[in-house]
N, C-alpha and C positions, 0 to 999 in steps of 0.2 A: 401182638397179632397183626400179621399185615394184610390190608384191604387195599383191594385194588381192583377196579373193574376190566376185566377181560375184552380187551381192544381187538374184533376181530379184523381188520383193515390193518393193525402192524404183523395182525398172525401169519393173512396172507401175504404179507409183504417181505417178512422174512423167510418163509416156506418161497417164493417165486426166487427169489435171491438165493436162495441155496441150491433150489432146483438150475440156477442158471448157471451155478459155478460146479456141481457137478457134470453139467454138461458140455462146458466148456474143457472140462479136464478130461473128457471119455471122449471129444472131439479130438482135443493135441493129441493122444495116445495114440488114435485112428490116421494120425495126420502124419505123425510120427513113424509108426509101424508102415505107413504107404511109403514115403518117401525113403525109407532104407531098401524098401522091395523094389523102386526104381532105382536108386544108387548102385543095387547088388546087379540089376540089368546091363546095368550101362556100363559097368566095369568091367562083368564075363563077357559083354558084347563085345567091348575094347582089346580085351586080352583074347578072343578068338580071332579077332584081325590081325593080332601081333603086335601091341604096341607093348612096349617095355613099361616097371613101373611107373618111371619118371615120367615118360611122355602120357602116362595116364594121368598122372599129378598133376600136370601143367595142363590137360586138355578139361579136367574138371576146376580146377582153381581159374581158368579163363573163361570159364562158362558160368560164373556168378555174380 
């Protein structure tokens, strides 16, 4: 039979630490999903001005 007395201070301490890591994972995905919604701008922007692939390639690999 295992006895063991119910430590509330590590209960909340693993419930905040899981709270922090699912919210760090629902941040990236948020962060994620923004930055492709400006990638996809800045490309149609690019390609309504006229520039060819390449010169999209190089004006975004120059801009990091």
């Amino acid at each position: 039979m295992l006895f063991h007395k119910w430590n509330w201070d590590e209960a909340l301490e693993v419930r905040f630490e899981e709270g922090e890591a699912r919210g760090e994972a629902r941040g990236e995905a948020r962060g994620v999903k923004k930055g492709i919604t400006i990638g996809e701008a800045k490309v149609l922007d690019l390609m309504a001005k006229g520039y060819s692939l390449e010169q999209i390639k190089k004006i975004l690999r120059d801009k990091r």
